[in-house]
MARBAMAR-364909 format. One record per residue (C-alpha): x, z, y; chain; residue in one letter; residue number from 0. Coordinates in pm, 1 decimal. Layout:
<recs>
x z y mol type seq
X Z Y A A NUM
...
</recs>
This chain:
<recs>
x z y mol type seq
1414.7 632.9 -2050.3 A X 0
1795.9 821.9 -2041.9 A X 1
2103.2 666.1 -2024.1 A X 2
2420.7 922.0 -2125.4 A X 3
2742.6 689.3 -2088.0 A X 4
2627.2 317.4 -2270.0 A X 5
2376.2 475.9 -2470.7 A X 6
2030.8 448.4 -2369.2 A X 7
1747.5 567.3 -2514.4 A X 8
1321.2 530.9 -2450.6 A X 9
1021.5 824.8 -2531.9 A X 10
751.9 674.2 -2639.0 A X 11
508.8 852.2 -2441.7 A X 12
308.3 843.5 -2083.4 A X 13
284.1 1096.1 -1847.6 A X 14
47.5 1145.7 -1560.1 A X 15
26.5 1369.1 -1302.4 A X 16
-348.3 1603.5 -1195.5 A X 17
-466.7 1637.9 -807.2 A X 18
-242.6 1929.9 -811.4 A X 19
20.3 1761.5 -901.6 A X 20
65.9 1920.0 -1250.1 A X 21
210.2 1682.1 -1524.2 A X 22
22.2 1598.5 -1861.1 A X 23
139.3 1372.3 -2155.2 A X 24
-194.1 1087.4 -2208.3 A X 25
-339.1 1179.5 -2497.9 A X 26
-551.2 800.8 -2542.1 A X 27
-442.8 520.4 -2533.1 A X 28
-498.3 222.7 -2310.7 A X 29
-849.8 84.7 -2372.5 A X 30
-898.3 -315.8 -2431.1 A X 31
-844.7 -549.6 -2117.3 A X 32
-680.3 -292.3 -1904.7 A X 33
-425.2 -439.7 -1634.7 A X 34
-113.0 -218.7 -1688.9 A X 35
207.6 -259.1 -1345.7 A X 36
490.8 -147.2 -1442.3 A X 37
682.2 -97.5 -1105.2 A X 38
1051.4 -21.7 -1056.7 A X 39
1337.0 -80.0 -734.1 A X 40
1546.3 -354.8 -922.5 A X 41
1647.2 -489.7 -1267.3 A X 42
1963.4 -625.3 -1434.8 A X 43
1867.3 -717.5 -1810.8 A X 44
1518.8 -637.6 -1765.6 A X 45
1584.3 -365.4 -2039.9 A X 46
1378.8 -108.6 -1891.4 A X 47
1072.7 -355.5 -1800.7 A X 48
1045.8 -495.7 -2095.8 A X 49
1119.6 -173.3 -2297.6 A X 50
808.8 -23.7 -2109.0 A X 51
567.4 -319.0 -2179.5 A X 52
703.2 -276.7 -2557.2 A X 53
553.3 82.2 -2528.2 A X 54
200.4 16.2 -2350.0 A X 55
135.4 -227.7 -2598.2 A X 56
192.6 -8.3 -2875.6 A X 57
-50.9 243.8 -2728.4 A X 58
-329.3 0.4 -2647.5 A X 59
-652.3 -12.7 -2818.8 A X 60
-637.7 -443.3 -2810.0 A X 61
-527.3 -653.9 -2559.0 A X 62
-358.3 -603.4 -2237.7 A X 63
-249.6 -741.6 -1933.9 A X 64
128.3 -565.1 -1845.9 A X 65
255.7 -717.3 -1498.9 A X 66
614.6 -589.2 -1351.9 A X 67
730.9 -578.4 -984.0 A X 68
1054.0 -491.0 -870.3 A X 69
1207.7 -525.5 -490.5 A X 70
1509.4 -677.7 -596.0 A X 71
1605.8 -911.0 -905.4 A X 72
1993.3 -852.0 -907.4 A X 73
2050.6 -986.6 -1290.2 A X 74
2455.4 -883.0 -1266.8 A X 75
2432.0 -1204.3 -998.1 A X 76
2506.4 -1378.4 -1316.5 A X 77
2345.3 -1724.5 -1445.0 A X 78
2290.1 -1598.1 -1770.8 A X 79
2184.1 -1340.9 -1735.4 A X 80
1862.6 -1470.9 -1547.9 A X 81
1846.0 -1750.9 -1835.2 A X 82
1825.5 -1474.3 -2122.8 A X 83
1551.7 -1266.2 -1898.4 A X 84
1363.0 -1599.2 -1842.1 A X 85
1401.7 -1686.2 -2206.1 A X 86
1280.5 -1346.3 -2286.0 A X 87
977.6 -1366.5 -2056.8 A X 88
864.7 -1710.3 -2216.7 A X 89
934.7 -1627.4 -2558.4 A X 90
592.1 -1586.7 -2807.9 A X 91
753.8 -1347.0 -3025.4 A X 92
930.9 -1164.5 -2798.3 A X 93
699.2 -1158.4 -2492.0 A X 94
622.8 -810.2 -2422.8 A X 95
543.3 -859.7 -2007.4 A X 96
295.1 -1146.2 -1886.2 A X 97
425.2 -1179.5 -1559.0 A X 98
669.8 -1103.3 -1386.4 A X 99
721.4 -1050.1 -952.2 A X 100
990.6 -1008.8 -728.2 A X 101
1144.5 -1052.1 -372.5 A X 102
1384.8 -1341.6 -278.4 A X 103
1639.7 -995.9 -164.3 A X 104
1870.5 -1116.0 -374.0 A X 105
1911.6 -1524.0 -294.4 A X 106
2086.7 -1699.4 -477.2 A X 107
1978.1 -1477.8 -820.4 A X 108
1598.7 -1600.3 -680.1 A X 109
1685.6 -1957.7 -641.9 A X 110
1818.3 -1963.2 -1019.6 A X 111
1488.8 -1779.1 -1154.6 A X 112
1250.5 -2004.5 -938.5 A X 113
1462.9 -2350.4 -1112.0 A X 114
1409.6 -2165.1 -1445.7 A X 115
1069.4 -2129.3 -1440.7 A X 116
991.5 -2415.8 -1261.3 A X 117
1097.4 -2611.8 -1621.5 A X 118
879.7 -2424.3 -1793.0 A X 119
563.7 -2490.1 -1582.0 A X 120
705.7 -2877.9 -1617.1 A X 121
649.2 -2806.5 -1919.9 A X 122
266.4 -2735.4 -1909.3 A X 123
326.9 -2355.5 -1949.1 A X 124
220.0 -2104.2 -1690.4 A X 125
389.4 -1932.8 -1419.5 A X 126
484.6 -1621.3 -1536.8 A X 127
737.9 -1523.0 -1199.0 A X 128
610.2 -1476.7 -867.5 A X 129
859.5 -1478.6 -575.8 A X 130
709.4 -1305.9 -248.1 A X 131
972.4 -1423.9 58.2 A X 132
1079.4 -1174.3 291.5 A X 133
1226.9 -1344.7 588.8 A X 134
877.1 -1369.9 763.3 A X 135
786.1 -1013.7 740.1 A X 136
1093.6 -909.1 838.3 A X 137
1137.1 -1097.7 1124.4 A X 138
741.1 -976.1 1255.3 A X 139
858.2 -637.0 1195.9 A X 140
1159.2 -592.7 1352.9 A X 141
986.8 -746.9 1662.8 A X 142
740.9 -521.8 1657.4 A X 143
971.9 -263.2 1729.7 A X 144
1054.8 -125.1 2048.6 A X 145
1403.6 -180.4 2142.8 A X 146
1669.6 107.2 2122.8 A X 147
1858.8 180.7 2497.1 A X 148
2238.8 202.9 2440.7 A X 149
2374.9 521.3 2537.8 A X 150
2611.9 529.4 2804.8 A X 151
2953.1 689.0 2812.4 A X 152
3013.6 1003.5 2985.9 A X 153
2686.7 1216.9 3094.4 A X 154
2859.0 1527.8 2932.1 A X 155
2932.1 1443.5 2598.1 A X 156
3271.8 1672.0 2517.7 A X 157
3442.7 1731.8 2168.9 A X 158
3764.0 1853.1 2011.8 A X 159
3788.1 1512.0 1830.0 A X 160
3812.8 1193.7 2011.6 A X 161
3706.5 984.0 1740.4 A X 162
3390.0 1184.9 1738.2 A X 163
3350.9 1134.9 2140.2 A X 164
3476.8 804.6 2081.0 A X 165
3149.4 699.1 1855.0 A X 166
2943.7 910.8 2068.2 A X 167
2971.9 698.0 2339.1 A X 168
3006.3 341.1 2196.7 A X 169
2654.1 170.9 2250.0 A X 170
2405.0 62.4 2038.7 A X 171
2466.0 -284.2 2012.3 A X 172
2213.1 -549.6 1890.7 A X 173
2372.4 -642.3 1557.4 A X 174
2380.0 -233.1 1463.4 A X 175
1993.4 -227.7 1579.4 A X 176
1912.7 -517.0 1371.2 A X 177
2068.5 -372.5 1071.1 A X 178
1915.7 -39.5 1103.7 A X 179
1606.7 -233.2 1123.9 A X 180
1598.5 -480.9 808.4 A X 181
1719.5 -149.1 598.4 A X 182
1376.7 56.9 732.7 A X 183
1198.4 -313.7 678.3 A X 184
1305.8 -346.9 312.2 A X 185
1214.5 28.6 288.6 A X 186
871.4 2.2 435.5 A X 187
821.0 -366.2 272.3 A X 188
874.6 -217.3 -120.2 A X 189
604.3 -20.1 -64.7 A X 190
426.9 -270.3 148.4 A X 191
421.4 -543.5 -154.5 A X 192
361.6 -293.2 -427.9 A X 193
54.7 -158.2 -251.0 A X 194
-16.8 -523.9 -232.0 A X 195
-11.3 -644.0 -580.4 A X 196
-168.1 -329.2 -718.0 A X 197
-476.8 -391.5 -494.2 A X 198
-451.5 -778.0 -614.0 A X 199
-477.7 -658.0 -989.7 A X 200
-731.9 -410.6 -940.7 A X 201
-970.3 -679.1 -789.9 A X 202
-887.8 -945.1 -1037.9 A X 203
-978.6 -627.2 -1339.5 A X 204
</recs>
C-alpha cells in the first residue's frame, strides 16, 4: 500500500523474506484452510485491513481464515466511524476479515466497538471483535520494575546553559517514571499480544 497526498493505492502481491533476509515476491498462492493475521500498529477506516484481506482472498486456492490485530483502534475517535467498520466487518457481501482484535488503548473508541458488536451477537451472530484489556499487564509490569533513584543536584554537573543544568538536576519524580514505564509497557505489550494470538492461531490450524 502507498499513500501520495489523498490518493492511496494497493499491489496486489506478497512478499516474503529468506533466512538471509533476502526478499522474494510468493509465487503460489495460499492453499485451502490456511489461517492468514494480518497485523498492523493501529487503524482509522480499517482501509488497509480490509484492503489486505481483499487481496489474500483473491490469491487463495479456497477458503480461508484472515484474522487482523492491531494495538490500538483509534477510528478518528469518531462514532461513526466505528459503526461503518463494524458494519463492514458483519456485512456478507462485503466481509473480507473474519475477525477482528484489538486493545482497549484507546477507551472510549473500545467501549463503542464492544456495544456494537455486542448487538450483533444479541442477535445470534458471532463475535467477530476481540478486546484484550491492558490495565492488568501494565500494572504487573511496571511493578516488576526496579525503581529509578532521583538524581540529586549538584555532584559536579556544570553547563553554559542553565536550563540545561536546570533539567539536569531536577529529579526523577514518580509520575515521569510511571510514564516512561506504560510507554516501554505498550511497546513491549504489542509485541507481547501479537506473539500471543499468532501462537493461538497456529494451534487452533
Amino acid at each position: 500500500k502507498s499513500r501520495v497526498g489523498a490518493n492511496i493505492t494497493q499491489e496486489d502481491g506478497f512478499q516474503y523474506s529468506d533466512a538471509r533476509g533476502t526478499p522474494h515476491k510468493m509465487a503460489s498462492s495460499f492453499p485451502h484452510g490456511s489461517r492468514v493475521l494480518i497485523a498492523d500498529d493501529f487503524t482509522n477506516s480499517g482501509s488497509t485491513l480490509f484492503g489486505g484481506a481483499d487481496i489474500i482472498r483473491r490469491h487463495a486456492q479456497g477458503e480461508v481464515h484472515v484474522s487482523a490485530y492491531v494495538t490500538h483502534f483509534v477510528a478518528k475517535y469518531d462514532t461513526k466511524t466505528v459503526e461503518a467498520f463494524v458494519n463492514k466487518l458483519y456485512s456478507e457481501s462485503e466481509r473480507s476479515l473474519d475477525d477482528f482484535h484489538c486493545t482497549d488503548s484507546v477507551a472510549d473508541v473500545v467501549a463503542t466497538l464492544a456495544q456494537r458488536v455486542k448487538k450483533h451477537v444479541a442477535n445470534g451472530e458471532p463475535k467477530r471483535a476481540h478486546v484484550m484489556p491492558l490495565a492488568a499487564v501494565i500494572a504487573e509490569w511496571i511493578n516488576a520494575q526496579a525503581p529509578l533513584a532521583p538524581r540529586s543536584g549538584g555532584n559536579g554537573v556544570s553547563c553554559g546553559d542553565k536550563s540545561c543544568c536546570a533539567a539536569a538536576l531536577t529529579p526523577v519524580t514518580k509520575p515521569k517514571r510511571t510514564l516512561c514505564a506504560l510507554s516501554s509497557a505498550l511497546t513491549l505489550l504489542a509485541g507481547a499480544a501479537l506473539g500471543a494470538l499468532v501462537t493461538a492461531l497456529a494451534i487452533s490450524a
